[in-house]
C-alpha positions, 0 to 999 in steps of 0.5 A: 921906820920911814912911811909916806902915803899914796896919791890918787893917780900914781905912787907918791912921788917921795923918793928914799935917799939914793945908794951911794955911788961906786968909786970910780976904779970899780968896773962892776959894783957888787950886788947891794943885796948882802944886807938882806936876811933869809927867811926864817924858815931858812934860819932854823937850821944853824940854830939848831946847836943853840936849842940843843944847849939850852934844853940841856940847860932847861933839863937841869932844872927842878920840876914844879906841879900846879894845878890842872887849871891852865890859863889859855890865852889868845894869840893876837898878830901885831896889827891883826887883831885876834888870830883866825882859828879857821885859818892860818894868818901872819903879816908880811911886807908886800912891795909893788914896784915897776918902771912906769912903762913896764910891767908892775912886779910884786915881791912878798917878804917876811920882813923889809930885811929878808929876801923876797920868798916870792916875787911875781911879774903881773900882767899889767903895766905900771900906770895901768895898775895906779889908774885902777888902784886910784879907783880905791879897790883893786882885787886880782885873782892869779888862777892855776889848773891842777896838774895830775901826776904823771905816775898816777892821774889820780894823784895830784902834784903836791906843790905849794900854790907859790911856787907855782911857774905861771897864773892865768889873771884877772883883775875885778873879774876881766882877763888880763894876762898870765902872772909868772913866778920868778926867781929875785933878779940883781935889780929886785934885790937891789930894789928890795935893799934901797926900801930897805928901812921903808915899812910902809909908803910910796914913791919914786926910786931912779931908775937903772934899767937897760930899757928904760935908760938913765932917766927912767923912774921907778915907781913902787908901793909898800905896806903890810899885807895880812896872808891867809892860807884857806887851803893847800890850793888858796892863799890870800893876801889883803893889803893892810892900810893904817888906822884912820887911813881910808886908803885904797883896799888890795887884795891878791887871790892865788887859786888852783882849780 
């Protein structure tokens, strides 16, 4: 687990060693992405032999009777603290990251070795979201009108909030653009795969983008991030610092109005 802290200007400046260089006699290198996991929920389902044994196995075996009185005790999340009744809670791993002269990108994943289950281009540049997160709070709001359908405008599409295409967004209240969903590109993965045994920091990784050529730098940020689902129309994210750390405070709204 490989952690470092943020500056007040910019992402820290530490950089996790670099991937290893193709040989020479490969014209193409294959995409560093293939020891990435997929979510869990996309597990579920070649595990299914497995739970069909073992519940044959558990079936076997002697029925006891106790008492009718059943000790309840609460679920507490790693690092959460107890659970919300009121809503639906669980930690993820949230990667912010962008060359300085481009747009910042955020990416959600269970954990730094599944693939992203959501990746975000935001409508703000890079050095533009280190200057505000400098500030020490940062909270972007990503809004989305409902869509009626069209068999029936009194129904409403039922699509989960992230997965929708395009969010009008704001920052501390102002308008700054239209945040887009997108699939992970070769060059999100392979960003996802080189902090890969990053849980928490920040820093600089080189950069290999067209654009921005050899010597261009990418700048990202990762941490825990505490997700809250309120509703079918509202999901939030807040940026998890670690104890004792007066860092700056994150939080990501998504919104269907």
């Amino acid at each position: 687990m490989a952690t470092s802290s943020s500056s007040s200007s910019s992402f820290s400046s530490i950089p996790p060693s670099s991937p290893s260089s193709s040989p020479a006699t490969t014209t193409t290198p294959p995409r560093q992405n293939n020891l990435l996991e997929p979510p869990s929920s996309k597990k579920k389902k070649n595990k299914s032999n497995v739970f069909r044994v073992l519940r044959t196995v558990f079936r076997s075996f002697p029925i006891f009777t106790t008492s009718s009185i059943a000790c309840k005790i609460p679920v507490i999340n790693p690092g959460l603290g107890v659970a919300d009744p009121h809503h639906n809670t669980s930690r993820v791993t949230g990667t912010l990251f962008g060359y300085r002269k481009g747009r910042v990108s955020l990416s959600i994943q269970e954990t730094p070795k599944c693939l992203p289950s959501l990746v975000v281009e935001l409508a703000m540049q890079t050095t533009t979201f280190q200057k505000e997160l400098s500030m020490g709070m940062v909270r972007i709001a990503l809004e989305t009108e409902k869509q009626p359908n069209n068999n029936n405008n009194k129904t409403e599409k039922n699509t989960n909030i992230l997965d929708e295409p395009l969010w009008t967004m704001y920052c501390k209240g102002d308008k700054t653009g239209y945040g887009v969903r997108r699939e992970a590109n070769d060059e999100d993965l392979s960003v996802m795969e080189l902090l890969r045994p990053v849980s928490m920091g920040a820093g600089v990784l080189p950069g290999n983008s067209e654009s921005e050529g050899p010597d261009g730098e990418m700048a990202y940020m990762r941490a825990y991030f505490e997700r809250v689902v309120g509703s079918k129309d509202s999901e939030t994210f807040y940026m998890l610092s670690p104890e004792g750390n007066n860092g700056p405070e994150l939080s990501f709204f998504f919104v269907r109005v």
